[in-house]
Structure formats: structure tokens, C-alpha cells
C-alpha positions in Angstrom: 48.6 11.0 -25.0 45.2 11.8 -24.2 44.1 12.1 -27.8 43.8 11.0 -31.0 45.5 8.1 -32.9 47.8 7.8 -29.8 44.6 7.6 -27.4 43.2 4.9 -29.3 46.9 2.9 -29.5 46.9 3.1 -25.5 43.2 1.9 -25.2 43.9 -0.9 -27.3 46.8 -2.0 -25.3 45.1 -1.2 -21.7 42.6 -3.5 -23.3 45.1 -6.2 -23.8 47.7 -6.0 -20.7 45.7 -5.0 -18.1 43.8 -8.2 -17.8 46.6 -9.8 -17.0 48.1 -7.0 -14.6 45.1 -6.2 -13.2 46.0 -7.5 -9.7 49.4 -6.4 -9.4 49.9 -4.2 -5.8 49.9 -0.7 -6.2 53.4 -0.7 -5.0 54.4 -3.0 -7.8 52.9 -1.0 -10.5 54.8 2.1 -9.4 58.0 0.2 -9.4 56.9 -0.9 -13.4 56.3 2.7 -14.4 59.8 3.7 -12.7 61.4 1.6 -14.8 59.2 2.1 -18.1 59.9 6.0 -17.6 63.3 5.3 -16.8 63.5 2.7 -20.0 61.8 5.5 -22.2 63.9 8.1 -20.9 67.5 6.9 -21.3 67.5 6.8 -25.5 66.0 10.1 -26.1 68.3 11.7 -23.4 71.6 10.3 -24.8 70.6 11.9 -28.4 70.1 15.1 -27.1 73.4 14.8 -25.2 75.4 14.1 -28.6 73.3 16.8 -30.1 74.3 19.6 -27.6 78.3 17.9 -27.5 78.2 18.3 -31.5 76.2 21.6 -31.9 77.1 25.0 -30.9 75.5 25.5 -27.5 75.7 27.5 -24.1 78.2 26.4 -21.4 78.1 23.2 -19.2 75.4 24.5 -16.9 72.9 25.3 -19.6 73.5 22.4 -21.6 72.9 20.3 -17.5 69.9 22.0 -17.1 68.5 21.0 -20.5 69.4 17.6 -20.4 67.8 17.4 -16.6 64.3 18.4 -18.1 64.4 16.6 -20.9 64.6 13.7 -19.1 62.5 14.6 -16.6 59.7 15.5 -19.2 60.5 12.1 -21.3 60.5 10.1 -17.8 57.0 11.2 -16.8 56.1 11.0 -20.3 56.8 7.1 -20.4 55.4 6.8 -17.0 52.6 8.3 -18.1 52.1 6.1 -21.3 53.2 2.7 -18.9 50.1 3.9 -16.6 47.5 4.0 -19.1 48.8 0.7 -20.5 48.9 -1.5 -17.4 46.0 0.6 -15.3 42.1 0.4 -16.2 40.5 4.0 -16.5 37.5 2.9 -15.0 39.5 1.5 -11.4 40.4 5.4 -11.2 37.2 7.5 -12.0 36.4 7.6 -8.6 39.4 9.1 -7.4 37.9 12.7 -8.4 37.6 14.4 -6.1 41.3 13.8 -4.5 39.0 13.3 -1.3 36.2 11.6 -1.3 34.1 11.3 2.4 31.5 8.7 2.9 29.3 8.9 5.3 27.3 5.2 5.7 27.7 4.4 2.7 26.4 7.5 1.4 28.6 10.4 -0.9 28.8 14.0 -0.7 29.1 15.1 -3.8 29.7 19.1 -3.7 34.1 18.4 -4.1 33.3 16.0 -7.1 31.1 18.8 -8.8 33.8 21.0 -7.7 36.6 19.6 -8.7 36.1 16.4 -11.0 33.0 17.1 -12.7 34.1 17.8 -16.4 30.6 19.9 -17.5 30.9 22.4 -14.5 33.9 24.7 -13.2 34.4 26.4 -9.9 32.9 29.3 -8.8 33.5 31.0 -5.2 29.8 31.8 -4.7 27.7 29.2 -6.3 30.4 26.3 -5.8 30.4 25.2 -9.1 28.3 26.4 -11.9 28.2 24.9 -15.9 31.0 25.6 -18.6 30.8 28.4 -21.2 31.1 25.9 -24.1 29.3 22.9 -25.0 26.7 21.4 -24.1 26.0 25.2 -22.6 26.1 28.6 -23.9 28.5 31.4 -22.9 25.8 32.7 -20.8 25.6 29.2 -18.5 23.0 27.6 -19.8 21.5 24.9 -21.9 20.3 26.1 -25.4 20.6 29.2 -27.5 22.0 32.3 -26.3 19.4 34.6 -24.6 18.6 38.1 -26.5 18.7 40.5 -24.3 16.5 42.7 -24.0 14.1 40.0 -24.9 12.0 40.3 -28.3 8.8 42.0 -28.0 5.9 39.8 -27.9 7.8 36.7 -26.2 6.8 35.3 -23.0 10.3 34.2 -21.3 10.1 30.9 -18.9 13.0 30.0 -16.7 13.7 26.8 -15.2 15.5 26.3 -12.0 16.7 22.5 -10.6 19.3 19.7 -10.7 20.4 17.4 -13.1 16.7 16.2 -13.5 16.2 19.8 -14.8 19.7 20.2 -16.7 19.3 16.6 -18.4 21.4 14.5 -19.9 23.4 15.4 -22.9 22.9 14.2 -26.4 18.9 14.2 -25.4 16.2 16.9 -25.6 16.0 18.0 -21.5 12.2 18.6 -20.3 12.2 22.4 -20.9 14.0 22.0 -24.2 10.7 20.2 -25.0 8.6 22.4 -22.8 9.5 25.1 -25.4 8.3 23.3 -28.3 5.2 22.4 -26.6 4.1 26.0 -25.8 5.1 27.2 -29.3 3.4 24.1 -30.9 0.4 24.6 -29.0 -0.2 28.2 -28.9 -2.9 30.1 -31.2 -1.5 32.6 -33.7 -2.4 35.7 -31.6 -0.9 34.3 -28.5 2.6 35.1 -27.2 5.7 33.4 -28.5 7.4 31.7 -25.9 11.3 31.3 -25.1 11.9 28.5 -22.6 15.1 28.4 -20.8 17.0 25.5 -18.9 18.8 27.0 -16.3 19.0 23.7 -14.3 22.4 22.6 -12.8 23.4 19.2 -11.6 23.6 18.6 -7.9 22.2 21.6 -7.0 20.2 22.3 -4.0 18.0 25.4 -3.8 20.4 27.3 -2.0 22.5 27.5 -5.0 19.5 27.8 -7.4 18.6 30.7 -5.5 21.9 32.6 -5.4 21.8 31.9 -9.1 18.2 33.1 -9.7 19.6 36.3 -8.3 22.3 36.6 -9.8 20.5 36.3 -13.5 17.1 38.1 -12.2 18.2 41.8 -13.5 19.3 40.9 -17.1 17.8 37.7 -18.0 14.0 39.4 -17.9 11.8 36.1 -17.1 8.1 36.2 -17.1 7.8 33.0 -15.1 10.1 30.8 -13.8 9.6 26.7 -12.4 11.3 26.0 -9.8 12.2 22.2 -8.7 14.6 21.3 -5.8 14.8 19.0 -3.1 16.7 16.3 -4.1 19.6 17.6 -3.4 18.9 19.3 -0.4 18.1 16.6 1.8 20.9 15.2 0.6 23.6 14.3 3.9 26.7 16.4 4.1 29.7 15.3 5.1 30.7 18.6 7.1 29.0 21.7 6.7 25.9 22.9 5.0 25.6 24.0 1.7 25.5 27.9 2.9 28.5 27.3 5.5 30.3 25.1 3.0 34.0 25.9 2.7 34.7 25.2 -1.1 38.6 25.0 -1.7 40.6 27.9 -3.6 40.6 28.6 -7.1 43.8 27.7 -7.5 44.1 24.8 -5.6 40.6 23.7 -7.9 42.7 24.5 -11.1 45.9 22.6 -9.5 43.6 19.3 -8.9 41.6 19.6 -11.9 44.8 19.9 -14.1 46.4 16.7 -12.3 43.4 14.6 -12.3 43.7 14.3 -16.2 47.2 12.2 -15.5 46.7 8.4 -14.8 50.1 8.4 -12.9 48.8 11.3 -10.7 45.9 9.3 -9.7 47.9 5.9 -9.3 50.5 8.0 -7.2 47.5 9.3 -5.0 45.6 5.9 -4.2 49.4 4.8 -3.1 49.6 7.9 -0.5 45.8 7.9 0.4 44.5 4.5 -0.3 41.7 3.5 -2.1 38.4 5.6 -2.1 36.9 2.7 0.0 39.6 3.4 2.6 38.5 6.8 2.8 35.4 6.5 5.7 38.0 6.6 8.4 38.1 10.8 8.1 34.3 11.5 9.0 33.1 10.5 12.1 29.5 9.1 11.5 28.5 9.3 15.5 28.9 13.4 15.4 26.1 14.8 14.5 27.7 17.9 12.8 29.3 16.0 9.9 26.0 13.9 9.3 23.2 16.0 8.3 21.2 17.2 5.0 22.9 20.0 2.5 19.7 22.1 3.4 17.7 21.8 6.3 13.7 21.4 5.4 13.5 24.8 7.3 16.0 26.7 5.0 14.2 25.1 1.9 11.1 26.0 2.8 13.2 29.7 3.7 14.9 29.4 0.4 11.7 28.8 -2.4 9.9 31.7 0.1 12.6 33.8 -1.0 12.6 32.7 -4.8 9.0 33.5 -4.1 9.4 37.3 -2.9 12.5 38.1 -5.5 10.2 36.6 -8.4 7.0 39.1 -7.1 9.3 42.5 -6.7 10.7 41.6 -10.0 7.2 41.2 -11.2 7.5 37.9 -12.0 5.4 34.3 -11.7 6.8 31.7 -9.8 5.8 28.3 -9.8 7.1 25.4 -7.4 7.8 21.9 -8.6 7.5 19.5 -5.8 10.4 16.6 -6.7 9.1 13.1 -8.3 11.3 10.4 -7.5 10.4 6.6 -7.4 8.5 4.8 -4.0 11.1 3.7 -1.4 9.7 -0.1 -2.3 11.1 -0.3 -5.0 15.1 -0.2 -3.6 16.4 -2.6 -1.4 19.9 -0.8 -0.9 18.9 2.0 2.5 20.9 4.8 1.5 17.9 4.9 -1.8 15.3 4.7 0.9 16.5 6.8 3.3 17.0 9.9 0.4 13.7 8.7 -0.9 11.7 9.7 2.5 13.5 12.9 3.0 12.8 13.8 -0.2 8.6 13.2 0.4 9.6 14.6 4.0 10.9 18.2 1.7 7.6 17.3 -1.0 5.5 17.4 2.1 7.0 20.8 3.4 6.4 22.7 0.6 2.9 21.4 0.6 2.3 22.8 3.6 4.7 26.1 2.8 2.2 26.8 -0.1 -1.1 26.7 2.2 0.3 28.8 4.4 2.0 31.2 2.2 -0.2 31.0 -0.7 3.2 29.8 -2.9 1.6 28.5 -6.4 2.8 24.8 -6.5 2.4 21.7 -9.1 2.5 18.3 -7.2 4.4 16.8 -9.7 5.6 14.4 -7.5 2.1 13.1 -7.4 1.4 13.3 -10.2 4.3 10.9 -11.6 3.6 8.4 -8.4 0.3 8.1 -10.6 1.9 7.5 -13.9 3.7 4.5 -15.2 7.1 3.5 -13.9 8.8 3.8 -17.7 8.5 7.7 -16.6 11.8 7.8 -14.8 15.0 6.0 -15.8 16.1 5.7 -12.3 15.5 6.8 -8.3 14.9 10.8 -9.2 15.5 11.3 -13.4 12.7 10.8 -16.6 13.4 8.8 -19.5 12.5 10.2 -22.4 8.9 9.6 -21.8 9.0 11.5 -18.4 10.5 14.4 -20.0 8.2 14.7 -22.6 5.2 13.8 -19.7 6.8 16.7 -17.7 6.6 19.2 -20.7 2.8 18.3 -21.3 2.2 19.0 -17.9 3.6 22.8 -17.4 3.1 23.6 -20.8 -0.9 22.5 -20.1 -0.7 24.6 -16.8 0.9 27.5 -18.3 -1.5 28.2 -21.6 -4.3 27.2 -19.5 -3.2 30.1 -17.2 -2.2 32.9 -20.1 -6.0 31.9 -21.9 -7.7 32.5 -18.4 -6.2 35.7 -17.4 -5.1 37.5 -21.1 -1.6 38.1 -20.4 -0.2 39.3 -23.0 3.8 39.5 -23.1 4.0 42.9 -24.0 2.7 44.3 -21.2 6.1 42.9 -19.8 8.3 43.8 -22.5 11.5 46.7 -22.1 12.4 46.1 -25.9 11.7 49.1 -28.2 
């Protein structure tokens, strides 16, 4: 039902009926299915009972059983068909994750990533972490597979962040077109260079830095960009992103598999109400459900750490404070508030990076500078950003190689 010729039949009529179904109670529209599923199932069911009566078949208690899932199977199946006709996909996207908590109007998103997010599956450490197929590789990332070791002469550049790091599919992502700058812009004796996008939506930079050492040992990088923040100030609606409590793998898989059914999700807003309904289970006055992802002190702790690893590992690490658009610009407060504790986190590194000597570009300021056709929305580039954004490392980074002579194999392990 959920694809071809048949997916496009059940569009067409969802297109047609539910206009003028749209309001029926959810009640109501669980009573229609029943008897659609019921309707569906009766025909089928009496031809496979003359079948079995005519044919050579078991005894009477095989023969029940057969009949009882057959009809169960065709019942759901015309259910299932009934829902998709009389229901509008779009009234039922936000049912994923099964719950959803709001906190002032605000959404924690670590159980959609989890659990609803289609480009990302589960994983008990990192929480969620992207898919081994398209748009990714099997190694979890955008672009081609890595060599490993790495070739000889090849200057490797790993970058760490969210979704404004990842991109968006279908479109060239900022170190996608980071890559082609250095190798466009480099002098015939210089290095080649292999850029790497090993950004992940919704992650904070607790989960990039689990992840950065989890790929330090075989994924060789000669420097890496790191850009977080976003996320992390982000409010929680429980606990923190390095207390979080994700659920088990095969309650993930159970959900995941459900979700894909319209009558699941029209059977769960008529047992847990709609997502707007859903408020009443965090209380907004206790201060341990209401408070960032990542404290400004354990993302300060965090990028120190990416800092150290990188060093040991004898690699550069450069931090990325995170551009975003001014708080004037929104009217709605939950924008504003994430906008200020974002500049609060921008601010923080600053100051980490005096004190600690961590190499930083103020990217943030940098954009603040630029035109507003740089970002498509509160925290992500259009096209324009991205390709501002590769000009802007790539600058920093050949500037850097011409200055000091680095040459990549000095780094190299290949033969």
C-alpha cells in the first residue's frame, strides 16, 4: 500500500475524500475503518472458505486457524487502505515520536531523531546516528567512501556539527563544496585534499564528540572543524543529553515499524490525544525537566576535550562558533530565546579559546556581517551561505598550509 501504482491510487483519493471528511471525530473515523475492514474482509474470506471446503486440506482446526488470519490480515489491510483514504498524511507527521513533550511551546527533539526520523537509526551510545545507505555511505557519512589508510599525499579534513553541517539532501552541503574549493584552489605541488562531512542533524557536541572518538583511530584526519551549539542550548524535556535515557532497541524497531501504518497512528491520537494535548506530561515549573541538552559548562568541557583527543592524535582542530540570524528578526520567543543562548554558547567559547589557546573562526560574526540571503532560516545557509562558508575555511586553511609548509606526507601511514 505504501508504494507504487497503488500509492499513487490512495493519494489521489485522500486528495478527493478527505476534504469532505476532514472533520469527522476521531471516534467516528475508527468506527468507518471497522466497517471498511470488515466490508473488505467478508468477500475474500468466504472464497478462501469454499477453497479449503473444496480442496484437500488439514482438519477443522487448521483450516479455523487459516481462515482467522486471513481475515485478520485482509481486515487490517482494508483498514489500512480506508485510513489513508479518509485521513491527510500531513494531520499525522507529527505523531513521530509516539510521545512528543513540549515544554512552552518549545520541542525536544532527541525521541523524534530516535525514533521518527527516516535518515538516522538508533544507536545505544550516540542516540541516533545516519543510515548506511543513501544519502550516506556505509561508513556514516555524507560522500564517497573513505580509503583507508588514506592515499599518500592527501590532506584529510573532517567536519563535525548538526544539520547545518550535514545539509540538506539533493544539494551540495558546505564541506562537499569546501572540498572542491581546496582542490580548485591549491597549486600543483600542494597537498590534495579529501574533505569529509561527518555532520549529523540535531546533534549537540556531546554526541559529536563520542563520535569523533569513536572514528579518531581509523578515519586518520589531518584537521577537523568543529561547529556545535545549536543544539546544545537547546531545552530538554527531562534529562541531559549525557544522562539521557534513550528507549530499547527493540522497542525503537517496534515504533519505527508501526509508525509506517496510518491506522497505527490514527489508533494512537484516539488513546493519547493529539500532539497538542501532550504538554500535560512535563511539568514546566520543575526545573529538572526545563533546562538545555548541554550545559554552557559541559560545551565548553566538551570542544576542550575535542581539543586534547585532536592534539594526542596529532591532529588540528579548529572551532566554529554557530551563525544563526539576530533575535530581531523573530517575533515568536521560543526563536529568541534559542537565539540568545546560542550567542550566550558563541560567547563561551570566545572566552574558552583566550583562555585555553583553542584555535576558533567567529563565524558567527562573520555572517552577522554578511547579507541576510546567507541563511535560509533561524540557524541553516542557503546555497549562498554554504558556498560563503566554504570560501571562508578553505581561505583559512590554504592560508595556513602556505605559511607553515605542511606537507601531508609527513602525516601519511600509507606505503
Amino acid at each position: 500500500v505504501s508504494s507504487g501504482f497503488i500509492a499513487i491510487c490512495l493519494a489521489c483519493a485522500s486528495g478527493l475524500v478527505y476534504p469532505l471528511v476532514g472533520s469527522v471525530s476521531v471516534l467516528g473515523l475508527l468506527i468507518v475503518l471497522s466497517i471498511v475492514g470488515i466490508a473488505v474482509a467478508v468477500f475474500p474470506t468466504a472464497i478462501l472458505r469454499e477453497i479449503l471446503r473444496i480442496a484437500p486440506s488439514p482438519g477443522p482446526g487448521v483450516q479455523n486457524l487459516l481462515l482467522t488470519l486471513f481475515t485478520v490480515v485482509v481486515f487490517l489491510g482494508g483498514a489500512e487502505i480506508a485510513a489513508r483514504i479518509f485521513t491527510s498524511g500531513s494531520d499525522y507527521q507529527e505523531m513521530t515520536p509516539i510521545v512528543t513533550v513540549l515544554v512552552d511551546g518549545r520541542q525536544d527533539y532527541r525521541g523524534f531523531h530516535i525514533v521518527g526520523d527516516a535518515m538516522h537509526v538508533y544507536d545505544p551510545e550516540l542516540l541516533w546516528i545516519p543510515q548506511d545507505e543513501e544519502p550516506f555511505n556505509e561508513q556514516r557519512f555524507r560522500g564517497p567512501v573513505l580509503e583507508t589508510p588514506k592515499r599518500p599525499n592527501t590532506v584529510r579534513v573532517v567536519c563535525y556539527g548538526d544539520s547545518n553541517t550535514e545539509g540538506t539532501f539533493g544539494e551540495p552541503s558546505w564541506p562537499e563544496l569546501l572540498g572542491d574549493y581546496l582542490n580548485d584552489h591549491r597549486s600543483k605541488d600542494e597537498p590534495r585534499f579529501e574533505v569529509v562531512n561527518a555532520g549529523v542533524a540535531g546533534y549537540s557536541s556531546h554526541q559529536g564528540l563520542l563520535r569523533f572518538r569513536r572514528d579518531l583511530e581509523w578515519v586518520e584526519p589531518d584537521w577537523i572543524f568543529v561547529s556545535f551549539g545549536w543544539n546544545d542550548c537547546a531545552e530538554s524535556a527531562g534529562r541531559p543529553d549525557d544522562q539521557y535515557q534513550p528507549p530499547s532497541q527493540f522497542a525503537v524497531i517496534l515504533k519505527k515499524s508501526l509508525l509506517k501504518y496510518r491506522l497505527f497512528t490514527v489508533l494512537l491520537e484516539s488513546i493519547t490525544g493529539s500532539p497538542d494535548d501532550r504538554e500535560k506530561y512535563v511539568d514546566n515549573n520543575d526545573p529538572s525537566m526545563v533546562a538545555p541538552r548541554v550545559s554552557i559548562e559541559k560545551y565548553v568541557h566538551n570542544l576542550e576535550s575535542f581539543d586534547e583527543d585532536a592534539e594526542e592524535a596529532g591532529t588540528r582542530a579548529v572551532f566554529l562558533t554557530r551563525p544563526h540570524r539576530p533575535e530581531s528578526y523573530y517575533d515568536e520567543e521560543s526563536l529568541k530565546h534559542i537565539i540568545r543562548q546560542t550567542a550566550d554558547y558563541n560567547h563561551a567559547l570566545r572566552v574558552a579559546a583566550k583562555s585555553e589557546e583553542l584555535e576558533i573562526i567567529d563565524v558567527e560574526e562573520h555572517y552577522a556581517q554578511g547579507p541576510e540571503s546567507l541563511l535560509a532560516d533561524s540557524c541553516h545557509f542557503t546555497e549562498e551561505g554554504r558556498r560563503e562558508m566554504a570560501r571562508l575555511l578553505g581561505d583559512y586553511v590554504l592560508q595556513d598550509i602556505r605559511s607553515t609548509g605542511f606537507k601531508a606526507s609527513e602525516r601519511d601511514t600509507a606505503p
